[in-house]
Structure formats: C-alpha cells, structure tokens
C-alpha positions as CSV (number, residue, x, y, z in Angstrom):
1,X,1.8,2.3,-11.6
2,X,0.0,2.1,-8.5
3,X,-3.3,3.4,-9.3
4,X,-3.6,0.5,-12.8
5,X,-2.7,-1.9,-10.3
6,X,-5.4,-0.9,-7.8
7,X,-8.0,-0.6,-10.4
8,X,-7.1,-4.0,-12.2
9,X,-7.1,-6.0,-8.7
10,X,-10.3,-4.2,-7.6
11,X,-12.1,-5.2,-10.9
12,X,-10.7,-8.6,-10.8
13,X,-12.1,-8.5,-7.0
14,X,-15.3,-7.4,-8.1
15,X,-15.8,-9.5,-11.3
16,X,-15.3,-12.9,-9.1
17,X,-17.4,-11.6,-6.4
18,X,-20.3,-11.2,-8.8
19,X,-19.5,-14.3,-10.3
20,X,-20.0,-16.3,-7.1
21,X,-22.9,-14.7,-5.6
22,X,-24.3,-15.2,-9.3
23,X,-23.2,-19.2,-9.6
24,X,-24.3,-19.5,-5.3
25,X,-28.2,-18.1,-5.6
26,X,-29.1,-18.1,-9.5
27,X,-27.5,-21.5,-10.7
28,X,-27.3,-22.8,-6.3
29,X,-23.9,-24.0,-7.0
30,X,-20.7,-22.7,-4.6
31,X,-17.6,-21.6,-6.5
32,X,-14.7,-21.8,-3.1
33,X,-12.1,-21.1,-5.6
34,X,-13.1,-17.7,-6.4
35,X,-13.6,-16.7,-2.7
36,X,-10.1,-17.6,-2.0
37,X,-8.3,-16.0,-5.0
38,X,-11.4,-12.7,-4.4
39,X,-9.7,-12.6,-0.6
40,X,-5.7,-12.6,-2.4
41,X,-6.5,-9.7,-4.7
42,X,-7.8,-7.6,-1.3
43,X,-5.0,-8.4,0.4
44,X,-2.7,-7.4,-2.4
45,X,-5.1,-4.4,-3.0
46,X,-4.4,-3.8,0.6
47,X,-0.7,-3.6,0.4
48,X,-1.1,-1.3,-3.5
49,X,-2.8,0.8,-1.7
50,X,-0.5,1.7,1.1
51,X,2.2,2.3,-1.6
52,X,-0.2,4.5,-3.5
53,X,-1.0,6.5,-0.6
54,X,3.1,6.9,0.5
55,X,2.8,8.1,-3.4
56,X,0.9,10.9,-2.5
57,X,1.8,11.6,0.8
58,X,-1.5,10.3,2.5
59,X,-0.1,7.4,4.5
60,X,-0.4,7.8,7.7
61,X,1.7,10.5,10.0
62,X,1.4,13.1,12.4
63,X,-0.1,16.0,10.8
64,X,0.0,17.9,14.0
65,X,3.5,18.7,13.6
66,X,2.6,20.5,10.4
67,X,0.4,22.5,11.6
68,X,2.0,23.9,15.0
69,X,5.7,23.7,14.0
70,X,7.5,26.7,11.9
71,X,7.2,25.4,8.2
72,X,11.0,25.4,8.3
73,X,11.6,23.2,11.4
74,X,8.5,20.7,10.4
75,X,10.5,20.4,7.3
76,X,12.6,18.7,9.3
77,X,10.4,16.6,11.8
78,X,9.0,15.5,8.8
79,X,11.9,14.3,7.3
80,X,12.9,12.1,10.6
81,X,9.6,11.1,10.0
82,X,10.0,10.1,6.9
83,X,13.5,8.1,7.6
84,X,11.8,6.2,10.1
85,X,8.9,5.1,8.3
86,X,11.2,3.9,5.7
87,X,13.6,2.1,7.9
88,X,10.4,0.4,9.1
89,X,9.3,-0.3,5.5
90,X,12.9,-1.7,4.6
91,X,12.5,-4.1,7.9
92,X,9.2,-5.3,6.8
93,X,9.9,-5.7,3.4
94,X,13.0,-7.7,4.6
95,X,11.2,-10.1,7.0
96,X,8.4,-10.2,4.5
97,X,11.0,-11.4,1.8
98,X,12.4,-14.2,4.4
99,X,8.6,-15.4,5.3
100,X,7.9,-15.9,1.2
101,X,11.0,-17.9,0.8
102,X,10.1,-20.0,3.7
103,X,6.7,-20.3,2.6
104,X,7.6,-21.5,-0.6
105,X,10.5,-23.6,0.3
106,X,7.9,-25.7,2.2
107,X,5.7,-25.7,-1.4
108,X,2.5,-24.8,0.4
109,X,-0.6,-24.5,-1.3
110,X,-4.4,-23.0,-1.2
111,X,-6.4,-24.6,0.0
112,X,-9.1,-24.0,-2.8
113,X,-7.2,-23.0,-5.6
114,X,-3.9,-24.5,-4.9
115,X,-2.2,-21.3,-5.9
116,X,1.6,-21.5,-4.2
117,X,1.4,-19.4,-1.4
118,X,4.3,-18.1,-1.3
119,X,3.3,-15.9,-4.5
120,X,0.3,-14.9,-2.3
121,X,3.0,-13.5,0.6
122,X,5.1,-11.9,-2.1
123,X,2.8,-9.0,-1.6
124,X,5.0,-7.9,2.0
125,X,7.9,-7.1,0.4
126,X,6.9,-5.4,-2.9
127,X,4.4,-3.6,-1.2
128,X,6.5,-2.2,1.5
129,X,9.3,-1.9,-1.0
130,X,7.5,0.2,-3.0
131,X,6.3,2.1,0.3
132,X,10.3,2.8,1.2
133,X,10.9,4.0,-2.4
134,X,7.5,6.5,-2.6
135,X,8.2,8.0,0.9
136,X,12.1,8.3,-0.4
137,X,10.6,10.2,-3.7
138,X,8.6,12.1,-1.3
139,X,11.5,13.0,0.7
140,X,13.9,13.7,-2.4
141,X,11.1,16.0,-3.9
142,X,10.1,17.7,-0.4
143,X,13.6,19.0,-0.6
144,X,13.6,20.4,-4.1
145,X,10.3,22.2,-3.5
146,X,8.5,20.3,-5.9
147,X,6.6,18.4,-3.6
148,X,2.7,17.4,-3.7
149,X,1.1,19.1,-0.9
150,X,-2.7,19.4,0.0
151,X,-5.1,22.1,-0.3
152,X,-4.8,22.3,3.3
153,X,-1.2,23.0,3.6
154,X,-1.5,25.5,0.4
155,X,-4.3,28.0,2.2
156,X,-2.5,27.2,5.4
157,X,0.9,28.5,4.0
158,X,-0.7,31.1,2.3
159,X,-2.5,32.5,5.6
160,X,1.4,32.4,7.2
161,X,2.9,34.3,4.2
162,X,0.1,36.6,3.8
C-alpha cells in the first residue's frame, strides 16, 4: 500500500511542479496554489516513506549490533529495538492525533489553497501509525523466520554457518 501511495504523491508532486515552472517562465504568470499543495504531498511523501521503509526493514537502527552480536542474542537486541521504536511511533502518532484535532478545531486554513490544515497534519499519526504496525509485522515475522533480510545479512549468515 505504501509504495501506490509513494508513487501517486510523487507524480502528483511532480506534475504540479512542472505545471508551475511551465505557467511561471512560458505563460510569466505565478501559480502559489500549486506550490503550497506541491510542498503537502512531500511532506506526506515524507511521512509514506518512513512507513515504507519500517515495511522493509530499512528505517533507521543500529546495524552494528547485527553484525558483532551472536545472531541468536541480536535477535533479541533487535527486538528491544523494535519495541522501542514502536512505543515511540505509538507516542508520536498520539501527540500527532491531539495536534490535528487542535488544528482543526481552530478551522485553520492555507494560506494559498485554503485546504483545512488539519487534513495536512493528519499525516503524523497515520504515518507513524502505520510505522508502529510495519515494525510490529517485522517483529511478528522476525520471529517465525520468515523475515525479509538483506543480501548483506544472507552472505553474512552464510559465512557464520559455513
């Protein structure tokens, strides 16, 4: 789900973009709107793409214990890790939630736009929502022994076993 997101915001991005550099030097006319709402989809791209990455196990954590600990006891490093980052995520997410409901309790708009920007903050809690639930997957899957690993962890556990 993460990836069609990602590619839909980043062609949305893209397609305004063009459209205002196109509208600013061939017809010399400024389109503000499509700055503003170009700068919403990167920050919600921003936010998809954390999730995505907690997807795949590419957000960001010390690899270091990988690599020096016993696979058995990084196992479990990795999982306190894991429970940390989404006890973190669950906090965010949390406050995030509070902020948006502030935000639009007060009925604030964009400046150019006037998109309600609350919807524009709703991004902090589904992103790291969706952040608490991949790492959780991760964590659940990690402990069937179906997880996704990297190439790097596969030759590196095939030089221990071999």
């Amino acid at each position: 789900m993460e990836e069609t997101v990602c590619v839909i915001l980043f062609s949305i991005m893209v397609i305004l973009t063009f459209v205002q550099v196109l509208s600013r030097f061939v017809l010399n006319l400024s389109l503000g709107w499509s700055e503003e709402i170009s700068r919403f989809l990167f920050v919600w791209l921003v936010y998809m793409s954390a999730a995505m990455a907690a997807k795949h196990r590419r957000h960001i954590r010390v690899e270091l214990i990988d690599q020096f600990l016993p696979r058995g006891l990084s196992k479990w490093v990795g999982l306190v890790s894991d429970v940390l980052w989404i006890a973190y995520a669950v906090v965010v997410a949390f406050l995030g939630f509070n902020i948006m409901q502030m935000i639009m309790g007060h009925g604030q708009l964009s400046p150019a736009a006037q998109l309600p920007m609350g919807w524009i903050y709703f991004i902090i809690p589904v992103g790291f929502g969706l952040i608490a639930l991949r790492v959780a997957q991760g964590i659940y899957a990690r402990f069937r022994g179906n997880d996704e690993i990297s190439d790097e962890e596969k030759l590196r556990r095939v030089i221990e076993e071999g």
